[in-house]
N, C-alpha and C positions, 0 to 999 in steps of 0.2 A: 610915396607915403601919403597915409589918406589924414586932412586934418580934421580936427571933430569939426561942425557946423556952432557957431558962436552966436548968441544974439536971437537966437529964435524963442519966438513966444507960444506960447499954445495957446490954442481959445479959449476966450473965456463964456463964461453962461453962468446968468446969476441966478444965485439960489433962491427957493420957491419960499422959503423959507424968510432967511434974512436979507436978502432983498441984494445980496452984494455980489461983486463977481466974481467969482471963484475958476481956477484950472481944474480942480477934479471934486470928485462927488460919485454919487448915484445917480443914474436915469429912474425916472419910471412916466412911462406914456410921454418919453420928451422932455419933461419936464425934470430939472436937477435939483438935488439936495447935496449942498455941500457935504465935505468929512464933519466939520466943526459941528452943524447943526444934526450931522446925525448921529454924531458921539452924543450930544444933550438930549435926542430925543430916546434914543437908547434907554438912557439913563435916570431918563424922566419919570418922576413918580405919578400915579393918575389925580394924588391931593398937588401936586405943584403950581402954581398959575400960570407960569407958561406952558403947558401940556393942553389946554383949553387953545391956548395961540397954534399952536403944535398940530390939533385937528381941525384947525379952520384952515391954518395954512394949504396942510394936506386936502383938504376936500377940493381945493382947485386943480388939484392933479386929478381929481376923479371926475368932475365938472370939465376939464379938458378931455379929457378922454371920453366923455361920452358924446360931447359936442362933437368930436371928430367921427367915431364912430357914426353919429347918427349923418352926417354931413355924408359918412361913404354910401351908409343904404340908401341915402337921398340919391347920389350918382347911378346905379345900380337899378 
């Protein structure tokens, strides 16, 4: 008889967003966004004042990603 495996954690990666650690979410470029934070940006109106937090956060996903990118043509 097979027993479930008890105690096991999954990794955590914290969100690009709120900064904590979170099991699951979205990738994008590496970089994760929790569920919580992507329900509120969803949901987010453009008058909100966190929606301004919302695309600064994000632009370090894209600031990540270009870094990387230019880092590979530099190899190349």
């Amino acid at each position: 008889m097979v027993e479930p495996v008890k105690n096991v954690s999954l990794a955590l990666s914290e969100c690009i967003i709120c900064h904590k650690p979170k099991e699951e979410g979205i990738r994008i470029f590496g970089q994760m966004i929790c569920l919580d934070c992507e329900r509120e940006i969803v949901h987010a109106d453009v008058g909100d004042e966190a929606y301004s937090r919302y695309v600064e956060e994000m632009k370090r996903i894209w600031l990540s990603a270009l870094s990387l990118s230019h880092s590979i043509d530099e190899m190349n």
